[in-house]
C-alpha positions as CSV (number, residue, x, y, z in Angstrom):
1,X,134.8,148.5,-32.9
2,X,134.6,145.7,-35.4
3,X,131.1,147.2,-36.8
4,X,133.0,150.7,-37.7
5,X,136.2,148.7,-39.3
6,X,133.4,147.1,-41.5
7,X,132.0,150.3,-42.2
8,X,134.6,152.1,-43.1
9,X,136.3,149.1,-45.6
10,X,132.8,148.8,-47.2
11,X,133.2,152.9,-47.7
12,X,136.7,152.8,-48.7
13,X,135.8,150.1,-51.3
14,X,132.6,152.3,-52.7
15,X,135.1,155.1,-53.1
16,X,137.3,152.8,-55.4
17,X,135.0,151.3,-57.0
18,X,133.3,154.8,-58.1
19,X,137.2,155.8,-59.0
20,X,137.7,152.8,-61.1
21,X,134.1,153.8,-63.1
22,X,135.0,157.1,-63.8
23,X,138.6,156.6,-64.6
24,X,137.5,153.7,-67.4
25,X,134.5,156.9,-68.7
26,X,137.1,159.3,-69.1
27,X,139.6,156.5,-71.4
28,X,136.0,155.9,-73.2
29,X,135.9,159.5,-73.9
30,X,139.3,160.5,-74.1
31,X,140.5,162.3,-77.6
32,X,143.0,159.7,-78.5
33,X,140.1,157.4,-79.4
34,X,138.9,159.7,-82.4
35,X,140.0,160.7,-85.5
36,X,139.7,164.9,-85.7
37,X,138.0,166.2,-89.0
38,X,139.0,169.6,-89.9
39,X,137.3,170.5,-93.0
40,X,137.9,173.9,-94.0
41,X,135.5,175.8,-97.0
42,X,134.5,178.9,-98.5
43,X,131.3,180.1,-100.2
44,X,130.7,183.5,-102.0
45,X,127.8,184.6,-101.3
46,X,125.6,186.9,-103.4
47,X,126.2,190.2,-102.1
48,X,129.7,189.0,-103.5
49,X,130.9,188.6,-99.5
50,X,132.9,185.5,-99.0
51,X,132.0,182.9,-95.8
52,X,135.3,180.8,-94.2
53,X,133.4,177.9,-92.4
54,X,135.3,175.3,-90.8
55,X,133.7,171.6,-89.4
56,X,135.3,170.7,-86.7
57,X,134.1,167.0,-85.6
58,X,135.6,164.2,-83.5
59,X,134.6,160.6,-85.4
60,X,135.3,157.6,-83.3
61,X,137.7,155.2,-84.1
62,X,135.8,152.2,-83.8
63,X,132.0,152.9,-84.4
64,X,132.3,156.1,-86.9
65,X,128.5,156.8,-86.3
66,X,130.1,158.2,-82.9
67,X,130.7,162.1,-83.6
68,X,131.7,164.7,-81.3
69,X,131.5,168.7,-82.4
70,X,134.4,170.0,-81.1
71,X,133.1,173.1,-79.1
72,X,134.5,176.4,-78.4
73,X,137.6,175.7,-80.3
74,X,139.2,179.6,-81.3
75,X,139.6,179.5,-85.1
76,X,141.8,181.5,-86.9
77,X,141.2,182.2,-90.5
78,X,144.0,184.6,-92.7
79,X,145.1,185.3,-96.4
80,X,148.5,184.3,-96.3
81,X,150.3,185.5,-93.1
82,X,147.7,188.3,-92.8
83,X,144.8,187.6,-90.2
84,X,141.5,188.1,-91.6
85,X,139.9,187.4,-88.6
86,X,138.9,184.4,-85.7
87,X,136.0,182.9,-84.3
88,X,134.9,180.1,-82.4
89,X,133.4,176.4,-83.0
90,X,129.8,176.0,-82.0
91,X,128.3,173.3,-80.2
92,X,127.3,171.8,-83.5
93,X,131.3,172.3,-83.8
94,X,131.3,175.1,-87.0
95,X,133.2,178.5,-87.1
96,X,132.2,180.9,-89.4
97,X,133.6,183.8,-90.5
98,X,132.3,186.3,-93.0
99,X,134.7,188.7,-95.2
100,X,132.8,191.8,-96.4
101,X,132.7,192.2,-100.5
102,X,135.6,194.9,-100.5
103,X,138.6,193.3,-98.6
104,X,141.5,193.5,-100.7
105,X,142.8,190.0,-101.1
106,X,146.5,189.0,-100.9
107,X,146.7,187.0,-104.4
108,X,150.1,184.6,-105.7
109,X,151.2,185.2,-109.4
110,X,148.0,183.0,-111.0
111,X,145.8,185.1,-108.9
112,X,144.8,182.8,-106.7
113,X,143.5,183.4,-102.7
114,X,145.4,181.5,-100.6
115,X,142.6,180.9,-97.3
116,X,144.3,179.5,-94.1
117,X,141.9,177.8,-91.5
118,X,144.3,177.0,-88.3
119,X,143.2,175.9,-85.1
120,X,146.5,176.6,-82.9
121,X,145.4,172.9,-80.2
122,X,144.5,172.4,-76.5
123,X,145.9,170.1,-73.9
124,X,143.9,167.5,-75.2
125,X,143.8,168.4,-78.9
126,X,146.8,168.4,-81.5
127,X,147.4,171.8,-83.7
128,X,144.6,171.8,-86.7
129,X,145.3,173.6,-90.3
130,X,143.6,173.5,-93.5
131,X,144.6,175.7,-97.0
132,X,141.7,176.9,-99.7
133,X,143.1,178.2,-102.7
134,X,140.4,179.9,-105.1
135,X,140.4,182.6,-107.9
136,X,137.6,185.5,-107.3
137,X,134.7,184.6,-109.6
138,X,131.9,187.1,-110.5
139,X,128.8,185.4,-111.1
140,X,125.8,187.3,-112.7
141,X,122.0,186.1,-112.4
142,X,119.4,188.2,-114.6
143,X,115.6,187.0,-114.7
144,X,113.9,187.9,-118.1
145,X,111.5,187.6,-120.4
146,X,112.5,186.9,-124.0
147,X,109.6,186.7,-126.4
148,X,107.2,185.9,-123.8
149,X,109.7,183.1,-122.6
150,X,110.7,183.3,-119.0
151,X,114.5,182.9,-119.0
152,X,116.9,182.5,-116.4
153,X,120.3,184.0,-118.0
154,X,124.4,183.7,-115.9
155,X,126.8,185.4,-116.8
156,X,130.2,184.0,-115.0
157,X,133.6,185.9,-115.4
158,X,137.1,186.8,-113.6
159,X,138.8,190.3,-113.5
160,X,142.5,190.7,-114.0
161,X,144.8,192.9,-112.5
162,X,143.8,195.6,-115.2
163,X,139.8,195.7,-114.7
164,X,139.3,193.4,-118.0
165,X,136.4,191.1,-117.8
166,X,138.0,187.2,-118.5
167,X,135.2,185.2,-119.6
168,X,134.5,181.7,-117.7
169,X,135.6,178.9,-119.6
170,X,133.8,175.9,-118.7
171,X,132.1,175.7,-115.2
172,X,129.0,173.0,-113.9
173,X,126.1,175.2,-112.9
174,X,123.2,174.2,-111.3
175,X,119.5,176.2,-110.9
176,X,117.2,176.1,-107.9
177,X,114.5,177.8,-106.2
178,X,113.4,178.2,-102.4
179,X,111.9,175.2,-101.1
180,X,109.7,174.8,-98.0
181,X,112.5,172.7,-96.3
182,X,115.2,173.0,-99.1
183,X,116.4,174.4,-102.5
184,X,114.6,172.3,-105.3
185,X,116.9,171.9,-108.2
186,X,115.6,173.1,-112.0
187,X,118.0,172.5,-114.2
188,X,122.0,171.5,-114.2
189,X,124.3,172.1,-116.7
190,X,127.3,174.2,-118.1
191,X,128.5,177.2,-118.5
192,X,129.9,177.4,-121.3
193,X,132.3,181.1,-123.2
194,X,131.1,182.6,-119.8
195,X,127.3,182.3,-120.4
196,X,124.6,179.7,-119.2
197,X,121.0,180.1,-120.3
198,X,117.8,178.3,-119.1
199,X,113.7,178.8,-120.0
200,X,112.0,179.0,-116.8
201,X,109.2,176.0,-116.2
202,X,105.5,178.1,-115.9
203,X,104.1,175.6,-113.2
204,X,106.4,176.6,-110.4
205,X,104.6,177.0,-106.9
206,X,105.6,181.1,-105.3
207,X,104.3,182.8,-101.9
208,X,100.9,183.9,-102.0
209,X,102.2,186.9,-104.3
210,X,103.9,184.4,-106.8
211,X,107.4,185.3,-105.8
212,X,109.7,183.6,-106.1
213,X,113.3,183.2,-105.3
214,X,116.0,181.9,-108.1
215,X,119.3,180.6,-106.9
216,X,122.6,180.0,-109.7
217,X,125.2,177.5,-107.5
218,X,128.4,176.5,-108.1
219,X,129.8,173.8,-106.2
220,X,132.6,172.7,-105.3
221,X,134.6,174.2,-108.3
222,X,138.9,173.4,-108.3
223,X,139.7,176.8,-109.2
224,X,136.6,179.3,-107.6
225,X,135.1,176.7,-104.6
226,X,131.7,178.0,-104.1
227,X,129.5,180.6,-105.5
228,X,126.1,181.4,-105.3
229,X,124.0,184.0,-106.2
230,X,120.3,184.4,-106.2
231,X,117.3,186.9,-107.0
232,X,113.5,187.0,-106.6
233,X,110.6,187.4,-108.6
234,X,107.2,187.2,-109.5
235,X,107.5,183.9,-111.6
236,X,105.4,181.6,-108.8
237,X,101.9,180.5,-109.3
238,X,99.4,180.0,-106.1
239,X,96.2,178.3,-106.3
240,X,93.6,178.6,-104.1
241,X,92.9,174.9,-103.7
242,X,89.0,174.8,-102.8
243,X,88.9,171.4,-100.7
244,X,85.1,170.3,-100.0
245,X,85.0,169.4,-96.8
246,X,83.0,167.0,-94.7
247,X,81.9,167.1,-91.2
248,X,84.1,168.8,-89.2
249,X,83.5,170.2,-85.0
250,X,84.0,173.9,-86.8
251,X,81.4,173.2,-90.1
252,X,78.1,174.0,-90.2
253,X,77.3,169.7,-89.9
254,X,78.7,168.0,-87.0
255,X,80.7,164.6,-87.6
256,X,78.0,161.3,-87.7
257,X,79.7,159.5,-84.7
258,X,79.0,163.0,-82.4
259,X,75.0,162.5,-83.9
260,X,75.1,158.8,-82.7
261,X,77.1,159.8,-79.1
262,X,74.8,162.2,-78.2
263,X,71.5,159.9,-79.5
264,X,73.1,157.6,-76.9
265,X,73.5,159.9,-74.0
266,X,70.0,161.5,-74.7
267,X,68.1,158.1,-74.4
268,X,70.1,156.9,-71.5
269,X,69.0,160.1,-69.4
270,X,65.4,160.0,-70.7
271,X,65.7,155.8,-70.1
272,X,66.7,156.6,-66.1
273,X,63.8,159.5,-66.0
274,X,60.8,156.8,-67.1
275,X,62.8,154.2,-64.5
276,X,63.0,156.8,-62.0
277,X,59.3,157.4,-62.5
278,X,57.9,154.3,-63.0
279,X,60.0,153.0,-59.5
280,X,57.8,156.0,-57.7
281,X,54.7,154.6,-58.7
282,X,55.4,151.4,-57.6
283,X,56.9,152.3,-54.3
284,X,53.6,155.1,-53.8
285,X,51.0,151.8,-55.1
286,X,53.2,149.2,-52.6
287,X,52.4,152.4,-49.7
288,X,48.5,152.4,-50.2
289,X,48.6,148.2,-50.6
290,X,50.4,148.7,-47.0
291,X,48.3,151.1,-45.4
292,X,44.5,148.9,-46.7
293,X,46.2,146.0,-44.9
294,X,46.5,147.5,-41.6
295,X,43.0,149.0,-41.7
């Protein structure tokens, strides 16, 4: 009777003790103990559509290293009170939504967009909202050669409310083109009376085709947020690099150390074939010895 008493304190103790544990995970883990980032932006992208992305990312309180993607989190994105569409956070904790090029924005009297991000909360999350307010930019990219000179030309400008073309101002502008991991930036500088223009460097690496793609970025802009735009062309150079090679297992000459591996090998087997042999004749000579004795 005693024995089962024992048994079942040291079980209702286990049972504690594994409540206790998880209790103290879940206060480790508990959304009080980060700091929510909701960062709301917009990029236009060059079929002129515009992308609403919200981060949505949980950064500890203590060690900010610590960051949790909020996941599955129902974003809704609008211009003004009208609803331009929702979507949800992905496990890397980013919504995206993408409006096509002829939506008819909702615009205040200094034509401005006015893009809501708002994330409505949970039980364990408080309500999330973010504002973009932009102008619609139009941002031209032409490739051409002027005099034999390979020139990248932007044209940047707004439309008012009666069709006019409003040249930009004064806009930072920067030029890439398609890396192998990421876009390598050219050139950064200003556009200035609505126009930027920029000679093309001739030692630029393409496909094997010698395209190329061109990208004009604005970033981060007060007033438009950001643009891109972008077009290929056969600008690239490719060089057939011809690399002498040295012994390789698939060349015509094997690599030395296979030479002196199987040199090795080879007189080891012949080395055990003369041992071999040379044992025989000693063991058939000792026979004969053997058998002249007992005669």
């Amino acid at each position: 009777m005693k024995i089962n008493i024992l048994k079942y304190k040291l079980i209702t103790s286990f049972i504690i003790a594994l409540l206790f544990s998880f209790n103290g995970f879940a206060q480790e883990e508990d959304a009080s103990n980060y700091r929510m980032r909701f960062k709301f932006k917009t990029v236009k992208q060059p079929d002129n559509s515009r992308l609403l992305e919200v981060s949505f990312i949980g950064q500890n309180k203590k060690d900010r290293k610590d960051k949790v993607p909020v996941f599955d989190a129902e974003i809704k994105f609008y211009n003004e009170a009208n609803l331009l569409g929702t979507a949800k956070t992905s496990k890397e904790g980013i919504a995206q939504l993408t409006v096509p090029e002829n939506h008819n924005y909702t615009t205040d009297e200094d034509e401005y967009i006015n893009f809501i991000a708002k994330f409505e909360g949970s039980d364990g999350l408080d309500e999330e909202e973010d504002e973009i307010h932009v102008k619609n930019l139009y941002l031209e990219l032409n490739l051409e050669e002027i005099d034999s000179v390979k020139t990248v030309l932007v044209k940047a400008f707004t439309i008012d409310s009666l069709g006019v073309e409003i040249p930009l101002e004064e806009a930072d502008i920067v030029i890439s083109v398609n890396g192998m991991i990421s876009k390598m930036k050219l050139e950064e500088g200003t556009i200035e009376d609505g126009e930027f223009e920029f000679e093309f460097p001739t030692d630029i690496p393409g496909d094997a085709n010698g395209d190329i793609i061109v990208y004009s970025i604005i970033s981060d802009n007060d007033d438009f947020g950001n643009i891109i735009q972008q077009k290929s062309i056969n600008w690239g150079t490719f060089k057939t690099a011809s690399i002498e090679e040295g012994n390789k297992l698939w060349s015509e000459a094997a690599p030395i150390w296979m030479y002196i591996v199987l040199t090795i090998l080879l007189v080891g087997v012949w080395a055990n074939y003369v041992y071999t042999a040379v044992n025989l004749f000693n063991i058939k000579k000792e026979g004969k010895e053997l058998e002249l004795k007992k005669e």
